[in-house]
C-alpha positions as CSV (number, residue, x, y, z in Angstrom):
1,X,0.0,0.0,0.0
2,X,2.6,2.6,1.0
3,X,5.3,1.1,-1.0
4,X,6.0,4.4,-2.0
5,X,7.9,5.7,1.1
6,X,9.6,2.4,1.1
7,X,11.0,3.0,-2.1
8,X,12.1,6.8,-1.7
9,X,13.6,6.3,1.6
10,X,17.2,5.2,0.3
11,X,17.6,8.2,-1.1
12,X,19.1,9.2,2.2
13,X,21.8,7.0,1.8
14,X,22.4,7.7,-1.8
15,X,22.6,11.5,-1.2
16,X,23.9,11.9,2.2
17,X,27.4,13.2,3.3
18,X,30.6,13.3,1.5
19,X,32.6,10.0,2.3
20,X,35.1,11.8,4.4
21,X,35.6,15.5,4.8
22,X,39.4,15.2,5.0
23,X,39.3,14.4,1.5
24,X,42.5,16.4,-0.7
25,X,41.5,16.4,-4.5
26,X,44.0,16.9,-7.2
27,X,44.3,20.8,-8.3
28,X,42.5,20.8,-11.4
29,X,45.6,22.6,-13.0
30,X,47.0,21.2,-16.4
31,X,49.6,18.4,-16.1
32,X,52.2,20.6,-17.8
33,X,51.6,23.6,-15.1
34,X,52.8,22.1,-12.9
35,X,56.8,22.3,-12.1
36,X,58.8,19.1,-12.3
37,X,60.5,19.9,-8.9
38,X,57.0,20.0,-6.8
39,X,57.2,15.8,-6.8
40,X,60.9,15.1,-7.1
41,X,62.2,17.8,-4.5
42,X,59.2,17.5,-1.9
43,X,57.6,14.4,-0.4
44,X,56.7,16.6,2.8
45,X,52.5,16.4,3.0
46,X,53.5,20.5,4.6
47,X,54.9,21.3,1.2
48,X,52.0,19.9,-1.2
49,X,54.3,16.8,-1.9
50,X,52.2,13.4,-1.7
51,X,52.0,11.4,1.8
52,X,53.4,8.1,1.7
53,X,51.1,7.6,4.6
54,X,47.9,8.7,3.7
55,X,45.4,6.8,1.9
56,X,45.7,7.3,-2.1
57,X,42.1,7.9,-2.5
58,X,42.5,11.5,-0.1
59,X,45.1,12.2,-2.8
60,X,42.5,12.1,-5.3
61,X,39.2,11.1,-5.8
62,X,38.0,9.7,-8.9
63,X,34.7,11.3,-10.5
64,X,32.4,8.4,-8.3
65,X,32.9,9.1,-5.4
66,X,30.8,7.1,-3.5
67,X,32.4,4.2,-5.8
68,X,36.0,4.9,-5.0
69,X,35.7,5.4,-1.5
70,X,35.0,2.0,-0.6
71,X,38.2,0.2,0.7
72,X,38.0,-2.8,-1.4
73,X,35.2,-5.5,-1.4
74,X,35.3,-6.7,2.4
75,X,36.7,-3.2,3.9
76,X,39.6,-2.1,5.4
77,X,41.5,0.7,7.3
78,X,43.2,3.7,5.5
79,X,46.4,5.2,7.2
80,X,46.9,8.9,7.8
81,X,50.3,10.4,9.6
82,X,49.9,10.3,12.8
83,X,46.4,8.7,12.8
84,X,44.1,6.4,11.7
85,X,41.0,7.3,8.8
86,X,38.0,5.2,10.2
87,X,38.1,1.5,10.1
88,X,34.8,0.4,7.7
89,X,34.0,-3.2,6.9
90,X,31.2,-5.5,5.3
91,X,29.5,-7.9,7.3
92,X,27.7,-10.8,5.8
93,X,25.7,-10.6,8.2
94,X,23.6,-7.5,6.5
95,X,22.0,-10.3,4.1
96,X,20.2,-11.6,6.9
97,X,19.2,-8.5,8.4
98,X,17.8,-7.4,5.0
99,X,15.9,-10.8,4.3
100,X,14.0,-10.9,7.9
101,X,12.7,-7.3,7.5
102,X,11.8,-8.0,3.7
103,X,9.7,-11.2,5.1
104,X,8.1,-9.5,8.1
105,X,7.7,-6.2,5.7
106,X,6.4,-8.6,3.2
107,X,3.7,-10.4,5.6
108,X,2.2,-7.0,7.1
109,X,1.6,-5.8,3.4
110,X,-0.2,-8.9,3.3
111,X,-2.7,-8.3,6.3
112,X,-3.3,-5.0,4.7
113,X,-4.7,-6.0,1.8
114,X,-6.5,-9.6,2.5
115,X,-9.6,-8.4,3.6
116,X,-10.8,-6.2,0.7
117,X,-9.8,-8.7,-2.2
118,X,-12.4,-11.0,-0.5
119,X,-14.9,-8.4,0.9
120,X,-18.1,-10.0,-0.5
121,X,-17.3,-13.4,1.9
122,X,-16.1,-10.8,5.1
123,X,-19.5,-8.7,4.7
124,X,-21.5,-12.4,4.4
125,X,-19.5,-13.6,7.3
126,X,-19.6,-11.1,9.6
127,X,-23.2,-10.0,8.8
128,X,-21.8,-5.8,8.2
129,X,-21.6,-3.6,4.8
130,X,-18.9,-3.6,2.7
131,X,-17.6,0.1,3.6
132,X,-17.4,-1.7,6.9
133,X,-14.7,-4.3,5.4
134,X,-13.4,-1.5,3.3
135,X,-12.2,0.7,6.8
136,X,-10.1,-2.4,7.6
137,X,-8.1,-1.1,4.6
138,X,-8.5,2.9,4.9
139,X,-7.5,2.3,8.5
140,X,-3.2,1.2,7.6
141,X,-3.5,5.1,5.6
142,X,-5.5,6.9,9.2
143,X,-3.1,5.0,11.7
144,X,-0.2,6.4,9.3
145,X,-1.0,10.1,9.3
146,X,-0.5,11.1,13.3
147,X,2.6,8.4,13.4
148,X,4.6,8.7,11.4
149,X,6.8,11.8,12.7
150,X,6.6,9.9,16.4
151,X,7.9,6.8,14.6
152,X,10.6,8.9,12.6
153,X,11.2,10.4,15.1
154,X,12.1,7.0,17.7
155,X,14.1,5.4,15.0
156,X,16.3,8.7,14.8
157,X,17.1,8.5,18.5
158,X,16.6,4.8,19.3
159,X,18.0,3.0,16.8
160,X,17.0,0.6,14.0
161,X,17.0,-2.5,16.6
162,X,14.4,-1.3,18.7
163,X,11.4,0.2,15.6
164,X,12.2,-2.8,14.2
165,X,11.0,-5.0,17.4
166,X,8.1,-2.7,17.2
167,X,7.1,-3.7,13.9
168,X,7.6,-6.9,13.8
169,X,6.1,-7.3,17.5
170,X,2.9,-5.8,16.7
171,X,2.8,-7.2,13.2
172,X,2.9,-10.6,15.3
173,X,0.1,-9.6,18.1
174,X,-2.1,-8.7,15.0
175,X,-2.3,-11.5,13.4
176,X,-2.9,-13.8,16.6
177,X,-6.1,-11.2,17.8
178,X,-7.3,-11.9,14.3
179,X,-7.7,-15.5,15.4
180,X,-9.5,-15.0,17.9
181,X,-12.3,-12.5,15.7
182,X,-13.2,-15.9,13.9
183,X,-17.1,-15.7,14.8
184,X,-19.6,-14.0,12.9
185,X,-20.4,-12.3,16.2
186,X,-16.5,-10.9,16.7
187,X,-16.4,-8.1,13.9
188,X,-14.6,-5.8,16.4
189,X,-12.4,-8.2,17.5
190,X,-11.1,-8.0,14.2
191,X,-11.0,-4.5,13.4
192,X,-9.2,-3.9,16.8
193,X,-6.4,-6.5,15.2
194,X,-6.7,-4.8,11.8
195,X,-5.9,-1.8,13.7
196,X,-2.8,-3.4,15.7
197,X,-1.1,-4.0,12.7
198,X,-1.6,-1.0,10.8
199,X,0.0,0.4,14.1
200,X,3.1,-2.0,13.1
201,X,3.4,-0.7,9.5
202,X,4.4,2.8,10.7
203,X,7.2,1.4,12.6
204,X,7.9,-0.7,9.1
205,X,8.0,2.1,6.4
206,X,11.0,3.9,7.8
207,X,13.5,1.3,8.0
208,X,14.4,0.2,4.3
209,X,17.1,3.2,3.7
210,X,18.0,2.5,7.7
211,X,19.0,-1.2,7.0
212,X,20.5,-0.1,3.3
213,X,23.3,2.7,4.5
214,X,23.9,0.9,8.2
215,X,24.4,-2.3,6.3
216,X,25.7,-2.3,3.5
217,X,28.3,-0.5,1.3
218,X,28.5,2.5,-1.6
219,X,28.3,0.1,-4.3
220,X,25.0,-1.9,-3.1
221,X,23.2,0.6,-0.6
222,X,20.7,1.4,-3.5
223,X,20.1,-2.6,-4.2
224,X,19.8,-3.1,-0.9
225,X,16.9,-0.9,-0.6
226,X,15.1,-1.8,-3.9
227,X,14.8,-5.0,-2.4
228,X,13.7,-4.0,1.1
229,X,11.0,-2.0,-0.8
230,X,10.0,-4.9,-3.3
231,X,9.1,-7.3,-0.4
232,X,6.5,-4.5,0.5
233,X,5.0,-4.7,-2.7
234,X,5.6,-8.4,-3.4
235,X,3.2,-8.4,0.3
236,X,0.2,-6.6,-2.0
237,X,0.9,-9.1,-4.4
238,X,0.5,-12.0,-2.7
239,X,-2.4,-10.2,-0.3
240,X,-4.3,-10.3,-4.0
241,X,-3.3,-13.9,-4.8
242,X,-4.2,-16.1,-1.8
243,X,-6.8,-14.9,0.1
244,X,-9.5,-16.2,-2.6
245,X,-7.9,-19.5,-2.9
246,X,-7.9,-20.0,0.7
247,X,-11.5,-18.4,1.4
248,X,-13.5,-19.5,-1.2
249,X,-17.0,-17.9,-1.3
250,X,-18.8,-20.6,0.7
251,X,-22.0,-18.1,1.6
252,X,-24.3,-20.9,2.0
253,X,-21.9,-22.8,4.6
254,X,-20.9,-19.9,7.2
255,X,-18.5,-22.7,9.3
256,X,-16.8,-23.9,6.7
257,X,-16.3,-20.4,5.7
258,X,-15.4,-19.7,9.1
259,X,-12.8,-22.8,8.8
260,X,-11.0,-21.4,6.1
261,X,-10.4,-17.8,7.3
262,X,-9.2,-19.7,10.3
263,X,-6.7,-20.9,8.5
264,X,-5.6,-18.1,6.6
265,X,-5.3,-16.4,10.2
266,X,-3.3,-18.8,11.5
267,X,-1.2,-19.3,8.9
268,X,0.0,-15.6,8.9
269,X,-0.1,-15.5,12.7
270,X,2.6,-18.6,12.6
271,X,4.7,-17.3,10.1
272,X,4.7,-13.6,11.7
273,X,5.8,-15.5,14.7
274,X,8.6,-16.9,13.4
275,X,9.5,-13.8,12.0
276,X,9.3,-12.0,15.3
277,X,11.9,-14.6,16.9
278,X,14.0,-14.4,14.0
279,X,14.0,-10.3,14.1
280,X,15.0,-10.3,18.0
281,X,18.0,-12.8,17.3
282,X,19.1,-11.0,13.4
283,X,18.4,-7.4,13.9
284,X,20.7,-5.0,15.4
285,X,21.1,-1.8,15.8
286,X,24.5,-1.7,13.2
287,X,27.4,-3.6,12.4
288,X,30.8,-3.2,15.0
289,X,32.5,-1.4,12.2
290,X,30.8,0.8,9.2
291,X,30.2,0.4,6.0
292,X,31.3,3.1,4.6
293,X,33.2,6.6,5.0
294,X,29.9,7.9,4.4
295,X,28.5,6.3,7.6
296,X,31.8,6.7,9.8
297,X,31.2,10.9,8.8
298,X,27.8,10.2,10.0
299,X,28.3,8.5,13.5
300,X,30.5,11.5,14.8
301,X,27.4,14.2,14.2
302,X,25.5,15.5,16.7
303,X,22.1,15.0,16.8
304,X,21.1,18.1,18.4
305,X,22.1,20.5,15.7
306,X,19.4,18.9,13.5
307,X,16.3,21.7,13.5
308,X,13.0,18.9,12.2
309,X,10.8,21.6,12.9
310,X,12.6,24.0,10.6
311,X,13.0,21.6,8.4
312,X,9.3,21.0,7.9
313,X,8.7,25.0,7.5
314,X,11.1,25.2,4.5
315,X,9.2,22.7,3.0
316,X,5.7,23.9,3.6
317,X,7.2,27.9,1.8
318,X,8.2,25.7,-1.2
319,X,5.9,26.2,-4.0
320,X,7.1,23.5,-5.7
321,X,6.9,21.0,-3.3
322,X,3.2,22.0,-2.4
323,X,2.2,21.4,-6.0
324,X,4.0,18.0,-5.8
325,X,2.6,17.3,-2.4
326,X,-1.1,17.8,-3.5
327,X,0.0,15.8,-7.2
328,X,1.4,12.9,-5.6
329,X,-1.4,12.6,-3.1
330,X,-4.5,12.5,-5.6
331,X,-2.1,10.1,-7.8
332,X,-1.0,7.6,-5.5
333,X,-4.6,8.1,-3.0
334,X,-6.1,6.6,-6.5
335,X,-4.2,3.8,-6.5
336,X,-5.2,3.1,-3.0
337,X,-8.7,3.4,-3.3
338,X,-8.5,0.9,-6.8
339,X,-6.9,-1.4,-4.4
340,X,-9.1,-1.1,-2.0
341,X,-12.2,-1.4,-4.2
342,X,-10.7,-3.5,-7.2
343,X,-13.0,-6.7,-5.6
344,X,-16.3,-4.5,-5.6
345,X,-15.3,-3.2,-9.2
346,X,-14.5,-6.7,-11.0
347,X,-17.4,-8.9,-9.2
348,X,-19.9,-6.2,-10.4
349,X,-19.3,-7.1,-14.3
350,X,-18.4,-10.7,-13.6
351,X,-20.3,-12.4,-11.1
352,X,-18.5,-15.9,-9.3
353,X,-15.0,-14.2,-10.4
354,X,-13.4,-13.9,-7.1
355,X,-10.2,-15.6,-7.8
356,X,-9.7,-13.5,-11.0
357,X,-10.3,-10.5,-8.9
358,X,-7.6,-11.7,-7.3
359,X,-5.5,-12.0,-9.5
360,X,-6.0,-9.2,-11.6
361,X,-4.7,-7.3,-8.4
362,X,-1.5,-9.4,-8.5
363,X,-1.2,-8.2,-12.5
364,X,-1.9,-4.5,-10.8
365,X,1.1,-5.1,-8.1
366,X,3.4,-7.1,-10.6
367,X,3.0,-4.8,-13.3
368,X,3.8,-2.0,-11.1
369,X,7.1,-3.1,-9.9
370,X,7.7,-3.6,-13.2
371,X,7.4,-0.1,-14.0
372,X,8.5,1.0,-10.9
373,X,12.2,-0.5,-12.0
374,X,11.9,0.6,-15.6
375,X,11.1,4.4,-14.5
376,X,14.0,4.5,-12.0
377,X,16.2,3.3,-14.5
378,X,15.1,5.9,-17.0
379,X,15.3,8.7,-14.4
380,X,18.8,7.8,-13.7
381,X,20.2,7.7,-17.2
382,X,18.5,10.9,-18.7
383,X,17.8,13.1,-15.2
384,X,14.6,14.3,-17.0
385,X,12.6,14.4,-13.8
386,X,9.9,17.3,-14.7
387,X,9.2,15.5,-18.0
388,X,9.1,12.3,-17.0
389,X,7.0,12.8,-14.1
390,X,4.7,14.6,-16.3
391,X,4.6,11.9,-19.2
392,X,4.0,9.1,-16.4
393,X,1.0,11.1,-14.6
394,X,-0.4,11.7,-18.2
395,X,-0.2,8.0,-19.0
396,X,-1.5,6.7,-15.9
397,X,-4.4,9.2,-16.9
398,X,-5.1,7.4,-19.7
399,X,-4.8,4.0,-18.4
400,X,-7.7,5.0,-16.2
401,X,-9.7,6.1,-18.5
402,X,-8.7,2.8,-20.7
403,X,-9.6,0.3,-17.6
404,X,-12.9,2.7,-16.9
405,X,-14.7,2.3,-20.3
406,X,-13.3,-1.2,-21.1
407,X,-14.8,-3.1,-18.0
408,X,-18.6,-2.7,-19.7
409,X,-16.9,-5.4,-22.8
410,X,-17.0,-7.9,-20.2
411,X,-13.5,-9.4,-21.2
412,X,-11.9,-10.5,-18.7
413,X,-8.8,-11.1,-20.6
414,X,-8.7,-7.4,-21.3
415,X,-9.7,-6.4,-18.2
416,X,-6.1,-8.4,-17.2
417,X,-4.2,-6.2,-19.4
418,X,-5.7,-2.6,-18.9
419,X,-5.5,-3.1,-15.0
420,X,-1.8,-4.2,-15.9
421,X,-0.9,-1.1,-17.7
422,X,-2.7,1.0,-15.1
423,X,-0.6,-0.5,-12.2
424,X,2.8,0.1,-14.9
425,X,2.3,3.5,-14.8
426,X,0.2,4.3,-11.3
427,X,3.2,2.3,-9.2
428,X,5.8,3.1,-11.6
429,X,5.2,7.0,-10.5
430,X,6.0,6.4,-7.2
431,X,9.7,6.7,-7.3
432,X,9.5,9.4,-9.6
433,X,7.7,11.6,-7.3
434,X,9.6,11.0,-4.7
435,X,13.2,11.4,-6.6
436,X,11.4,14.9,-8.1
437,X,10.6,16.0,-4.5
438,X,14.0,15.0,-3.3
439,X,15.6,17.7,-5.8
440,X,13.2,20.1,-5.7
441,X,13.2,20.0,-1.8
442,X,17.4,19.7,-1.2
443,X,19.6,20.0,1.2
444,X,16.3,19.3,3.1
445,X,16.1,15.9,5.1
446,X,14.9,13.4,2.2
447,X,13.0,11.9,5.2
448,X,10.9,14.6,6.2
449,X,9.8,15.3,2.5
450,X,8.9,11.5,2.4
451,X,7.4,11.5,5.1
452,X,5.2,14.7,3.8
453,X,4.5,12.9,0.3
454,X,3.6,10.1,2.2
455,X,1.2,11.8,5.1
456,X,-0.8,13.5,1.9
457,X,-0.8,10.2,-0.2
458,X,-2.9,8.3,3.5
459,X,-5.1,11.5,3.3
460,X,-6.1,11.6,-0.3
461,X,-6.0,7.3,0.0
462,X,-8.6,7.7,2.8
463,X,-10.8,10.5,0.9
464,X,-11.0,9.0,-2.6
465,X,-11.7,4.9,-0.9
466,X,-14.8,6.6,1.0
467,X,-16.1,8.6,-1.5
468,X,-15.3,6.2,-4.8
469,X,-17.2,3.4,-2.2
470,X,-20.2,5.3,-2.0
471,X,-20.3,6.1,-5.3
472,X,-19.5,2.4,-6.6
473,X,-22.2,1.1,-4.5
474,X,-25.1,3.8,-4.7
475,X,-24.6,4.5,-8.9
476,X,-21.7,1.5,-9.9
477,X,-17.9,1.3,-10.6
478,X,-18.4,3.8,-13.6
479,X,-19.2,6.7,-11.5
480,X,-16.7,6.0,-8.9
481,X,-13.6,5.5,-11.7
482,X,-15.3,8.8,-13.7
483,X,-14.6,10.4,-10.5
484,X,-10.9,9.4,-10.2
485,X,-10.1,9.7,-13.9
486,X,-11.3,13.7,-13.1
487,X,-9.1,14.1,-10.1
488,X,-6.1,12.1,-11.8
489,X,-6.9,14.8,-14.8
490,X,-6.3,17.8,-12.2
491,X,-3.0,16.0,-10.7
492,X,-1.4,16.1,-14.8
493,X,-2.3,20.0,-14.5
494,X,-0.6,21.0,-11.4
495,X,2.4,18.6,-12.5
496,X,3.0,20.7,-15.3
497,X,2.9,23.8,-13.3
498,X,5.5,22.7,-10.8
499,X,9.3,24.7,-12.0
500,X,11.6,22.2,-12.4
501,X,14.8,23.3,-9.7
502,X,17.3,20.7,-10.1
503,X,18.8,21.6,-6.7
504,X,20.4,18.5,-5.5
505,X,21.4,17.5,-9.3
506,X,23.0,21.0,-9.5
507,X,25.3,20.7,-6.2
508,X,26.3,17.2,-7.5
509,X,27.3,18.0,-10.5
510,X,29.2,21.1,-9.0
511,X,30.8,19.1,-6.4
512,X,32.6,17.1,-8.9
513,X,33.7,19.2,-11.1
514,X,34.8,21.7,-8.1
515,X,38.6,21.1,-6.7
516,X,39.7,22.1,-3.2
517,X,42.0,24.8,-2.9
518,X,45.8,23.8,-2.0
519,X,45.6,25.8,0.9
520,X,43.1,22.9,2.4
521,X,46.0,20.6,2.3
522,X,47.1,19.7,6.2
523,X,50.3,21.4,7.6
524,X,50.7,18.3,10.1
525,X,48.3,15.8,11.4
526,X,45.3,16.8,13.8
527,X,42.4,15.5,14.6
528,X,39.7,15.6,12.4
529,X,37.1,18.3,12.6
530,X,33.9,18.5,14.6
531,X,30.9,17.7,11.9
532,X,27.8,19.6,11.8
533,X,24.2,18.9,10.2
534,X,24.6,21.7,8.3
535,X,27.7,20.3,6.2
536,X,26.4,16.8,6.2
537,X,23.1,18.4,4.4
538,X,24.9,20.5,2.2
539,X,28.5,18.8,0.6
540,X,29.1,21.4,-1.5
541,X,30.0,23.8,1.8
542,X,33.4,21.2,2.0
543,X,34.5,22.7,-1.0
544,X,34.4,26.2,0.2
């Protein structure tokens, strides 16, 4: 549901602090300015001669950065005179960390979405309407909303270990209530669950860019996280897939209904289980050594110099980001409500289909990480992120309209492929607005802008499910997709009105192509410098 966070949140890593702000570059002089005595006179590092000492890559850094900086494929320790450049190292151990919080990530994506792809056999069951069923949804975007700053906020100052217990702790106490809600006479037993574990995803959300630069090094930190984020997503997936194998629509036999959801709780509740025990003995907080330069820069600052409330006022003045808040929200609050509804919507043209319902949301999902990939790619290679953005809005446009007036041919083949191209372009605009808002937004926390995207994209989720409900149920799907093809249509307009600001684009590009001064060079060793937020937020101010 909220793969979207989970996806932008390594930008952190990708774009945080230089690798080590002791760094000496090369003077960009020509090779024959430079006087034949300066290397064969001079090896003093108080002269400008080279230090045999010192690590070759603060002599001079290669255009990737991030790349180079990495002391070879396992780590290692860099030399400076008189001192030691932090010790960084890679742990094996990181593949473990990453696959229990994919699992555990995966499973509470799962519980989101496993009521509404079966709603017609909950409502039967539990004797309730079907915008009952469809709050157990809206309620993972209204527990999101109020928690998410609390929940940034304790995995700032507490560590990874800890939010991480939280998640998959609650994750774990959610599924076992649900257990117990297996009477037709338990509906809020159920909801109160439902609600437990939408509690757990807030404490879920944050962590994939957490695990990805604590973990691991330069040259996978962006892998790492893509594959956090996909177990999110491959949750939906598999949320849209099983439940209406395992709960057939049995109305006429409420206890052997009641024996199947059975086991589809306890199912989850056992394997949550075993992914709680396995978080408390693989998670940690972070590895005995870093990474990477990046990270060892990063231990030494101080937290308090970090303003988050000023932070969140810069953003709110930004015109830009305002436009892109309000566009990503209608987009991506769309593609919620769809999800939510997409049972309601397919079993009113085809009556009996409920395991094609289901599995026309797994085309949705699957199709989506597809394009999810395929536009992150893209963005990287041509940095085109106004156009792009708009082109992907506009498409996704389209593709609602396309699955809108194409459901009335009852084809359920075709039906298959329009909701596929929908989900291509719908989830393959997530990373795009969040990479757009990233440079738009810099040196501002990528975290707090995500977290901003993320609170709007819950409110407009919450809004559009409600209202599309009613609409679906009082007048039919038509009126309810009309309605979000119109909003979708107002999202394309204020897209092309937000002013494209390369910001963080801009200071990359300047950083390497900008060479210290010679004067930076050490006189003698000392210890290194005292880092603030301020410089870690904004690389190009070690160049000045």
């Amino acid at each position: 549901m909220v793969a979207g966070e989970l996806v932008q949140e390594h930008l952190r890593a990708d774009t945080g602090a230089p690798d080590d702000i002791t760094v000496v570059r090369k003077s960009p002089q020509p090779e024959g300015a430079r006087r034949p005595a300066d290397t064969d006179s001079c090896s003093d590092p108080a002269c400008g001669g080279p230090d045999q000492h010192r690590d070759p890559e603060e002599l001079e850094v290669p255009p990737d950065e991030r790349a180079a900086m990495l002391p070879g494929a396992g780590g290692g320790e860099a030399e400076e005179a008189g001192g030691r450049a932090p010790e960084t190292r890679l742990y094996r151990w990181r593949f473990a960390v990453l696959a229990v919080f994919s699992l555990y990530s995966l499973v509470n994506a799962f519980q989101w979405i496993h009521y509404s792809i079966i709603t017609n056999v909950f409502t039967r069951y539990y004797g309730v309407t079907s915008d009952k069923v469809d709050w157990l949804s809206i309620v993972y975007m209204v527990a999101y909303i109020p928690l998410i700053f609390p929940a940034t906020w304790l995995l700032d100052r507490r560590g990874l270990r800890l939010t991480a217990l939280l998640g998959a702790g609650l994750n774990c106490a959610g599924a076992w209530l649900k257990c117990a809600s297996v009477s037709p006479d338990r509906f809020g037993v159920t909801v109160t669950a439902q609600v437990i574990c939408s509690v757990a995803q807030v404490f879920i959300l944050g962590l994939p860019s957490r695990i990805a630069s604590v973990w691991f090094g330069p040259r996978e930190v962006s892998t790492a996280c893509a594959t956090a984020v996909l177990g999110n997503q491959l949750g939906t997936a598999i949320g849209f897939l099983l439940p209406p194998v395992l709960v057939p629509n049995t109305s006429e036999d409420l206890e052997r209904t009641g024996r199947n959801i059975s086991i589809m709780f306890y199912g989850t509740a056992a394997v949550s289980t075993g992914l709680f025990v396995l978080t408390v003995i693989v998670i940690k907080d972070k590895p005995p050594l870093p990474p990477s330069q990046a990270q060892a820069v990063l231990l030494g600052v101080p937290l308090d110099d970090y303003s988050y409330k000023q932070s969140i006022i810069n953003l709110v003045k930004n015109k830009a980001f305002v436009l892109l808040l309000i566009s990503y929200g209608i987009l991506t609050g769309s593609f919620y409500s769809v999800s939510t509804l997409l049972n309601q919507i397919i079993l009113h043209y085809f009556q009996g289909q409920e395991l094609n319902a289901g599995r026309i949301g797994l085309t949705l999902v699957l199709a989506g990480m597809v394009g999810s990939i395929l536009c992150g790619l893209w963005l990287d290679h041509t940095k085109t992120y106004k156009v792009t953005t708009l082109v992907v809005y506009l498409l996704s446009f389209v593709g609602m309209l396309v699955f809108t007036f194409t459901l009335d041919l009852k084809n359920i083949y075709l039906v298959f492929f329009t909701a596929g191209v929908l989900g291509f372009f719908m989830t393959g605009y997530l990373p795009l607005g969040f990479e757009f808002g990233v440079e738009i937004t810099y040196p501002e926390s990528e975290g707090t802008s995500s977290g901003l995207l993320n609170a709007f994209a819950q409110i407009f989720g919450i809004i559009f499910t409600l209202i599309q409900g009613r609409l679906t149920t009082a007048f039919g799907p038509l009126a309810g997709n009309v309605f979000l093809s119109a909003w979708i249509l107002l999202g394309v307009v204020l897209t092309a009105l937000i002013k494209s600001d390369l910001k963080r684009h801009n200071v990359n590009m300047a950083t390497e192509s900008k060479a210290l001064s010679p004067r930076t060079r050490r006189k003698k060793p000392q210890r290194r410098s005292k880092v603030t937020w301020r410089q870690v937020r904004q690389p190009e101010l070690f160049l000045t």
